[in-house]
C-alpha positions in Angstrom: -9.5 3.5 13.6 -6.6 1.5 15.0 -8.3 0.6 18.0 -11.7 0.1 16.2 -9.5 -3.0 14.2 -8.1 -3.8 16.7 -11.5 -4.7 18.6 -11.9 -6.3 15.7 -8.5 -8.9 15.8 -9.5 -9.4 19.5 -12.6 -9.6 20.2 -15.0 -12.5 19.1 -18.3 -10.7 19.8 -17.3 -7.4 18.4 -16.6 -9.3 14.6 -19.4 -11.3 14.7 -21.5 -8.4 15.2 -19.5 -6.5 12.4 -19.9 -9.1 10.0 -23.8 -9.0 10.5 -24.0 -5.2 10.4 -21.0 -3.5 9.2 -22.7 -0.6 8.6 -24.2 -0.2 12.1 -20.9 -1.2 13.8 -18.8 1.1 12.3 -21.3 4.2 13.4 -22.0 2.8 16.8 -18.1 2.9 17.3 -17.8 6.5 16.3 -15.9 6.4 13.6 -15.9 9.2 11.0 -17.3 9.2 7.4 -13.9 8.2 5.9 -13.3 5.7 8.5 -16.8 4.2 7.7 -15.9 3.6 4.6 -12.6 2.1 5.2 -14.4 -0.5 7.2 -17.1 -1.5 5.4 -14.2 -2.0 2.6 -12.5 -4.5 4.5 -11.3 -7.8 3.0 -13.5 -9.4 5.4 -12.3 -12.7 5.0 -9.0 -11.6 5.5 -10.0 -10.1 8.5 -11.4 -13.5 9.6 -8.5 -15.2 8.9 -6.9 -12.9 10.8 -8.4 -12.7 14.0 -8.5 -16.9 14.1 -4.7 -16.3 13.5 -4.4 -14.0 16.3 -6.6 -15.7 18.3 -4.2 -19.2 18.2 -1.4 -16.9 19.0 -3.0 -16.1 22.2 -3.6 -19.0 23.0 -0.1 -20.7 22.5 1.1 -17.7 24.5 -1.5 -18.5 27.5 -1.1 -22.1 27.4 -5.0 -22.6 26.5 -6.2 -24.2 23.8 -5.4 -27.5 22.2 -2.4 -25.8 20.6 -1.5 -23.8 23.2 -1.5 -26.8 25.6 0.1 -29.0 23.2 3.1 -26.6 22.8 3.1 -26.1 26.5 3.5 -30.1 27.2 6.4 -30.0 24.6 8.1 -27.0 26.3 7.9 -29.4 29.8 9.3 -32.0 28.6 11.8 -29.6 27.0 11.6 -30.8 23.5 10.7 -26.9 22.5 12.7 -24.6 24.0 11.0 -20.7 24.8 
């Protein structure tokens, strides 16, 4: 189950097919009857303002992104330090 949400936090393609079949999803990945459940009971827009969370976070580590970037011209110039 934890790397079954964690698919979901990280990758784009995996939640959007999720969100348009949950129920297929969570078979297709394996997960037990139990674990089914669980998913198919997520807060799913938590979980979408999750990933986007995540997702900035990834960027501003990478450097990509207009945040990212932005934060990465700042660190340069040495206004924010790491």
């Amino acid at each position: 189950m934890r790397t079954f949400l964690a698919r979901l936090y990280s990758d784009r393609e995996f939640l959007e097919h999720f969100m348009r079949s949950p129920e297929r999803v969570a078979l297709e990945a394996g997960l037990d009857h139990r674990e089914q459940q669980a998913a198919l009971a997520i807060d799913r827009a938590g979980l979408l303002m999750a990933a986007r969370s995540y997702e900035l976070k990834r960027q501003v580590h990478r450097g990509t992104g207009w945040l990212g970037r932005g934060i990465s011209w700042l660190r340069r110039l040495r206004v924010l330090q790491r």
